[in-house]
C-alpha positions in Angstrom: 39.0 -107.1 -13.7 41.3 -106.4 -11.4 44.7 -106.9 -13.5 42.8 -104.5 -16.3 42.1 -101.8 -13.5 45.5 -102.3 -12.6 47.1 -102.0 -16.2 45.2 -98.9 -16.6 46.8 -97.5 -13.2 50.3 -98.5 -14.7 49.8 -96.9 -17.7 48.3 -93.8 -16.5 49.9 -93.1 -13.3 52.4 -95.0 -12.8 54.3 -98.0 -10.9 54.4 -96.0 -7.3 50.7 -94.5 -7.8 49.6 -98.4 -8.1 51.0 -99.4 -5.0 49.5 -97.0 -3.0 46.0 -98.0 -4.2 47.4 -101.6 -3.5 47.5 -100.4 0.6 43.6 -100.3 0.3 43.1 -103.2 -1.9 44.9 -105.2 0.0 42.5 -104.4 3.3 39.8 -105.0 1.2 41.2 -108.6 0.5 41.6 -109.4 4.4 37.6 -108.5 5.1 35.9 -109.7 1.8 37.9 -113.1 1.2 37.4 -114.4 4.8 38.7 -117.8 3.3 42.0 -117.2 2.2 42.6 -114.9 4.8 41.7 -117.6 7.6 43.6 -120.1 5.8 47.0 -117.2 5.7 46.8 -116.8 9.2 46.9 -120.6 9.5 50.4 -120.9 7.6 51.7 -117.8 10.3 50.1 -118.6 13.0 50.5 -122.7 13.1 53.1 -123.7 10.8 55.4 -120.7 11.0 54.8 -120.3 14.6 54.0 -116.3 14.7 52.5 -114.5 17.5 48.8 -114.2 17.2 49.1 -110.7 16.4 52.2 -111.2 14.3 50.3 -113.7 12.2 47.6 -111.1 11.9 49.8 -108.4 10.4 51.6 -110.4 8.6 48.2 -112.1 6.7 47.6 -107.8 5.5 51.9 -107.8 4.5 51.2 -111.2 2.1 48.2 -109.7 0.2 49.9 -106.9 -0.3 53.0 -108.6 -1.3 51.2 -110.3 -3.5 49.4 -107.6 -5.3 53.0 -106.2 -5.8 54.6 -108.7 -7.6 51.9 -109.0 -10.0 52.0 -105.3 -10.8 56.0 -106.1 -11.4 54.9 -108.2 -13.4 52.8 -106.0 -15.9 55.5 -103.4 -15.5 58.4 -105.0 -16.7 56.6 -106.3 -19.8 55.4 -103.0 -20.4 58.2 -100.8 -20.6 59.5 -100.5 -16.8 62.3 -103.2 -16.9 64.9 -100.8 -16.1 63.4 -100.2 -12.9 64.6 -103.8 -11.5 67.8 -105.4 -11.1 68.1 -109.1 -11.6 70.3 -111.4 -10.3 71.1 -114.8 -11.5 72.0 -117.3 -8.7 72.6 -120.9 -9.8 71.6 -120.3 -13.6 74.8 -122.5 -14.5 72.8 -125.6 -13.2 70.3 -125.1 -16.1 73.2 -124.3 -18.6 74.8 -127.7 -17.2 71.5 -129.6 -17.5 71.1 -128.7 -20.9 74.1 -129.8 -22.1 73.3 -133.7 -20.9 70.9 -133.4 -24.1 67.9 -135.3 -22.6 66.0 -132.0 -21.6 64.9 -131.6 -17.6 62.9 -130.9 -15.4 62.7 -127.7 -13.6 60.2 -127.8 -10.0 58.6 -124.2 -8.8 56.2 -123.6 -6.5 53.0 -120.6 -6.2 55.7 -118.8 -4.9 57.7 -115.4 -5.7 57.5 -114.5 -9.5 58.2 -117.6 -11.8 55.8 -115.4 -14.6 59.3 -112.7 -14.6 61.5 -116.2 -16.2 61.6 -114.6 -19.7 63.2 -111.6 -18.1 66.0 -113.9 -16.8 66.4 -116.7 -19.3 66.5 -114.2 -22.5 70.0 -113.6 -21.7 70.9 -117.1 -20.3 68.6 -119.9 -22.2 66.9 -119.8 -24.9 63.3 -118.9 -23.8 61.8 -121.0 -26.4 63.3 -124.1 -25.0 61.3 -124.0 -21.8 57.9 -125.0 -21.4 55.4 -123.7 -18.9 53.2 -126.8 -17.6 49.7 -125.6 -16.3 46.1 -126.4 -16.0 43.6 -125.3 -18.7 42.2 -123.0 -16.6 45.1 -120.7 -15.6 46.3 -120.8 -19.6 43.0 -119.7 -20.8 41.9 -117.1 -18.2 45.6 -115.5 -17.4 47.9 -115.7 -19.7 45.2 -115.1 -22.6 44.4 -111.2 -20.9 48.4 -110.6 -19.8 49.4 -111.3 -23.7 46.9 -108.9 -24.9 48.6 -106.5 -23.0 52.6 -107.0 -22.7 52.9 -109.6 -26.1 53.3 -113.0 -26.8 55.2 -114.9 -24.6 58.5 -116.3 -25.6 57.9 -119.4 -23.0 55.8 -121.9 -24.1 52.8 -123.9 -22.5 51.8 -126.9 -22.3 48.4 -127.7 -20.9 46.8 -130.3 -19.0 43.8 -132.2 -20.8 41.4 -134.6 -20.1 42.4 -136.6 -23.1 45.8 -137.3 -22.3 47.5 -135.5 -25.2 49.7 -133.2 -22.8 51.7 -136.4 -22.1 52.8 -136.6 -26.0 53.5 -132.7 -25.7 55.8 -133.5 -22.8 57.7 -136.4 -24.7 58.2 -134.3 -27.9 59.9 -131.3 -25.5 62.2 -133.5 -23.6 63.1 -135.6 -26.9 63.8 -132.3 -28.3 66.4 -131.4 -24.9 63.8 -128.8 -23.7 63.0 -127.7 -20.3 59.4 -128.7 -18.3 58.7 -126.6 -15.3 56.3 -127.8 -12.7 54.8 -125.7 -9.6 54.5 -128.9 -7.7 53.4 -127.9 -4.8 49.6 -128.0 -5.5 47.5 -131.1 -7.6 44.7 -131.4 -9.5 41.2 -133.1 -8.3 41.7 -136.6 -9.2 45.2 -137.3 -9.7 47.8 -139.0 -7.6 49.5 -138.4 -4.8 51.8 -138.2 -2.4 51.8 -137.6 1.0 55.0 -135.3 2.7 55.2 -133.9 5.9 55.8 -129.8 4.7 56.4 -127.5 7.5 55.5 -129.7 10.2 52.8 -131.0 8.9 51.7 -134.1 6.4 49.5 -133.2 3.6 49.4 -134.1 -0.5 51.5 -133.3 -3.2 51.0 -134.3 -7.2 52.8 -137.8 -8.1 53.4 -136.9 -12.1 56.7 -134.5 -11.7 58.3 -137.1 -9.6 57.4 -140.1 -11.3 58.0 -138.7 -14.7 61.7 -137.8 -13.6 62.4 -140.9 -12.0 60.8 -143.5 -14.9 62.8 -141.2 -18.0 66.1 -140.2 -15.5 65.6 -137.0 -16.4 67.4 -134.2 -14.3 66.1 -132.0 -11.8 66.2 -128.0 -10.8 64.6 -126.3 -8.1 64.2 -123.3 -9.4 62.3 -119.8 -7.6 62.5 -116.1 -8.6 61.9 -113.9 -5.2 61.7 -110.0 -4.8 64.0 -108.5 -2.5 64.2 -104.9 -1.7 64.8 -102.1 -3.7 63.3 -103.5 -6.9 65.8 -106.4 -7.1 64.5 -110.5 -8.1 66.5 -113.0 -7.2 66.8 -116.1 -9.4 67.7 -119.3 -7.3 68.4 -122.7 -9.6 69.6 -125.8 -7.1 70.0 -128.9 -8.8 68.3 -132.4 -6.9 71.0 -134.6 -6.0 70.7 -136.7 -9.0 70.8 -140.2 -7.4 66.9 -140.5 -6.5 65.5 -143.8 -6.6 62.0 -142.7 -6.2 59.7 -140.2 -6.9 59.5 -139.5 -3.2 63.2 -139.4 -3.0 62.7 -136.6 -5.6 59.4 -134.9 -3.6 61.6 -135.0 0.1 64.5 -133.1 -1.7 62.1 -130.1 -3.3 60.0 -130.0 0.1 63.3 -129.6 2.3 64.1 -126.8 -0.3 60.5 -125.3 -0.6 60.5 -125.0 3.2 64.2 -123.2 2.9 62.6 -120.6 0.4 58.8 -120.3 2.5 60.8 -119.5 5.7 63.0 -116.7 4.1 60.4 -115.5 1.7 57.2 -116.2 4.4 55.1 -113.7 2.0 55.6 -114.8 -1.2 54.1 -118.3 -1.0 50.6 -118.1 -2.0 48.2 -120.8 -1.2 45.5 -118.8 -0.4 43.4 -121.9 0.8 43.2 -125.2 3.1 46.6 -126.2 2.2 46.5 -129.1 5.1 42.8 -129.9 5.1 42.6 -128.5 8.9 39.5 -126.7 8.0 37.2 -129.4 7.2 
């Protein structure tokens, strides 16, 4: 409901009219979802070390930062591109990975904009070499409603099943030198993991990225695209070292460079929950 009130807004009013009503929605946000807002002030106040009323203020600045990236989102794909700059920061590392001919494997997190990668990768890659690994839920509740209104994505999905069958989706793509991307920073209920110590503190993190790099020796990007001021996304592609042993090898590399991105972009990393289980 709210992304169709907020197309509407776009479309009718326009990009700078939407954020305004963003101010008020993003108030409502810190009263009427008491959960994620307790579990925001956490990350400030106990992992990033704010000031209690620092953390406060800057709980209201992530919602709102939040709501704006998705309304970027809807613009650019709806005729507002030219409002944004873009710039491409390590997008040779994919070019270079690509060229190995054995696909990758490219990590994100539920941070910044990964949804704006068609944007960067139609001039660079071949959008329909990379595929967009998610749970059945986000595919059929998101993506379903923001293709009805900006268009078929060019990226492609692959989504996770009960019966397995994503994992012969997976081999085809790599077989076929194409790109997997992961947010790796969250796991599903009853899968493996690992546990990392990430900003301070241990908590869990999915095995299957890791392991699936490690087993095949398939190559590794970190890759994260951040709003900066003044309309601008940055695209940041660092490659893993490439000599892992271990899936945890793998996991330490893209939490030291997780933390690297959380600490410059503290706003933009949404885990709007009990990331660390200090709640319970």
């Amino acid at each position: 409901m709210g992304l169709r009130i907020y197309v509407f807004f776009i479309k009718t009013f326009g990009l700078y009219f939407s954020y305004f009503v963003l101010l008020f929605v993003a108030a409502y946000f810190i009263v009427f979802s008491f959960s994620s807002t307790k579990s925001t002030y956490y990350l400030f106040k106990k992992r990033l070390n704010y000031s209690t009323f620092l953390a406060a203020l800057n709980v209201y600045k992530s919602y709102f930062t939040f709501g704006r990236i998705q309304l970027d989102k809807i613009a650019i794909a709806t005729g507002s591109k030219h409002k944004y700059s873009f710039e491409f920061d390590g997008i040779e590392n994919i070019q270079d990975l690509l060229k190995q001919g054995k696909g990758g494997i490219l990590l994100t997190a539920h941070i910044g904009n990964f949804n704006l990668a068609k944007q960067f990768f139609d001039d660079q890659i071949n959008p329909a070499s990379v595929n967009l690994v998610m749970s059945d839920f986000e595919h059929q509740q998101i993506k379903n409603y923001l293709e009805s209104v900006t268009g078929k994505a060019s990226l492609k999905t692959i989504v996770l099943k009960d019966d397995l069958s994503h994992i012969f989706e997976m081999r085809k793509a790599l077989d076929s030198n194409e790109l997997l991307v992961f947010a790796a920073d969250r796991y599903l209920k009853g899968s493996k993991t690992y546990t990392a110590e990430f900003l301070g503190k241990e908590t869990q993190f999915p095995q299957g990225p890791f392991k699936l790099a490690v087993r095949n020796a398939i190559p590794v990007v970190f890759v994260h695209i951040m709003r900066e001021k003044n309309f601008h996304y940055h695209f940041y592609a660092r490659p893993a070292a490439g000599n892992e042993k271990t899936g945890k090898e793998i996991l330490k590399l893209y939490l030291e460079n997780l933390e690297t991105m959380v600490r410059k972009y503290p706003h933009q990393w949404y885990n709007y929950y009990d990331y660390w289980n200090d709640f319970n």
